[in-house]
Steps between C-alpha positions, in 0.01 A plus 500: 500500500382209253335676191367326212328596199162371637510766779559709216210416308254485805588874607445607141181314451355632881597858344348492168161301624490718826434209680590136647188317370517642118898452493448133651251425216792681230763271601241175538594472862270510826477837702594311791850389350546849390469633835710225631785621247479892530526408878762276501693754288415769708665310802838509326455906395420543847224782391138513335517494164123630439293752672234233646197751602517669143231376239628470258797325635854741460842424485681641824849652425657171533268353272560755256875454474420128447244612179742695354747188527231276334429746232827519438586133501177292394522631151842356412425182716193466238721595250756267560221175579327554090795535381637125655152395391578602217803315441338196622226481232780567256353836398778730600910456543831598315601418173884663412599385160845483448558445092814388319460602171445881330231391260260341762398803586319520137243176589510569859317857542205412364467180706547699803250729376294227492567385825454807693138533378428179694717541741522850607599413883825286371817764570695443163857652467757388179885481542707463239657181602800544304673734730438263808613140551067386422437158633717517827267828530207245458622316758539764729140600441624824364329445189169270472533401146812488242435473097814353355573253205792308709288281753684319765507213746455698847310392811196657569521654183217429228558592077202514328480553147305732356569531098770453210629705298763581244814698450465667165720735285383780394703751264413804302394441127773618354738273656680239350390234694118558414565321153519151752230258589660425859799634650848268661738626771725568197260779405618718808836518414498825349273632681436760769250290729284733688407323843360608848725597738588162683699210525556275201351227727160670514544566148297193259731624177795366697368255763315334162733588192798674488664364856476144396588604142777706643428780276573826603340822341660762342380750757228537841309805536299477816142676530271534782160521307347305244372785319853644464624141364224488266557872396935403423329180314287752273812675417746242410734602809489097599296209502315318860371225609169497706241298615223410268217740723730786453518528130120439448450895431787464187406198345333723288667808441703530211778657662598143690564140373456214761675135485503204657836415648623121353320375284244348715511792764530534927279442727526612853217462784479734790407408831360666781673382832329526841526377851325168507242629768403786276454330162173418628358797642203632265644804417844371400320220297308761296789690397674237379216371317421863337904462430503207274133631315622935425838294243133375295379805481758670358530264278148537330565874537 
């Protein structure tokens, strides 16, 4: 027994109009190649499927069974069909985020609030991409889109930058070090350094000052949240370094200090990497251009 969909679809259509020359005008097809279908399929079920003499036409217990499969089935096949139409027109698909840095979760709720109010059909999920090896997860289309400040040369693979930003120390007011204009790798000496809990290599204190300085600090405490860094800042139990978007909300409270680190300060950029054949798709493009506008925001805020 051959049985496609369209069988599935006529019997449903013949039940709910209650007859061949309604259900032929629902599915925009002749009566006559109706008939020639529910015959043909009736041939390979070797029984009637309707009662012929009843007005208006009934299912006969074979047909029944076979109604009960298309209610069953049709939905999800109709399912299934708007939701590849969907991904055709770009209006629906996956977006996992896998991010490589604790603070970018502080810029990169509220694009993603943003983004799910024009894209509510877009599945978005967020893994912290430092416990997982990121771009090889990229590659493997485990992930759709990586933000990281460490682009690289790999195939297939695209980088695009969003925004920079700057390292800056920030100190409570009482601390010694709020008397300077700018602060050197020197500085951290004495210190205890109060970091996220990674590697030094994901780290821009080291990776950009103390590493190539070979400085070492006095002491690493390692904190999950930036609320509880900021909160040790406040009370003198160590000093931090954070990106620029992070200490917006201390610049002015009188409990912190901020600095520039050298005299002329870091810059860093972050990227947003993506498999080549997404960067374009119109969803993808929107978040990353709501990415590099919410960094101006919080700046005026």
């Amino acid at each position: 027994m051959h049985l496609e969909f369209r069988h599935l679809r006529s019997i449903k259509a013949i039940h709910d109009a209650g007859g061949l020359g309604k259900a032929a005008d629902l599915m925009h097809i002749t009566q006559s190649a109706l008939s020639h279908q529910i015959k043909g399929l009736e041939d390979q079920v070797g029984t009637e499927l309707f009662v012929r003499r009843s007005k208006p036409l009934k299912l006969s217990a074979a047909g029944l069974r076979l109604l009960r499969l298309a209610e069953k089935i049709l939905p999800e096949i109709e399912a299934s069909e708007e939701e590849f139409r969907g991904l055709q027109s770009g209006k629906t698909g996956r977006l996992h985020i896998a991010i490589e840095c604790h603070a970018c979760f502080e810029w990169l709720f509220p694009v993603l609030e943003e983004f799910r109010k024009a894209w509510p059909d877009v599945d978005v999920d967020i893994r912290p991409g430092l416990a997982f090896e990121a771009l090889p997860a990229l590659q493997k289309e485990e992930v759709d889109l990586v933000i990281s400040s460490d682009p690289e040369i790999i195939d297939s693979v695209e980088f695009s930058p969003l925004f920079d930003y700057e390292p800056v120390f920030v100190a409570s007011a009482q601390h010694p070090l709020a008397s300077k204009e700018y602060i050197v790798a020197d500085d951290f000496r004495d210190e205890m350094l109060i970091t996220y809990p990674v590697e030094r290599t994901r780290l821009d204190v080291f990776t950009q000052l103390l590493t190539p300085a070979k400085v070492e600090p006095r002491a690493i405490r390692q904190v999950e949240l930036t609320a509880v860094i900021l909160l040790l800042v406040a009370s003198n139990r160590g000093v931090s370094v954070l990106p620029d978007w992070v200490v917006r909300e201390v610049r002015y409270n009188s409990d912190y200090v901020t600095r520039r680190i050298t005299e002329n300060g870091l810059t860093r950029r972050l990227y947003a990497a993506t498999r080549e054949e997404d960067t374009t798709k119109p969803f993808m493009s929107h978040l990353i251009r709501l990415a590099r506008t919410e960094p101006l925001k919080l700046q005026r805020r």
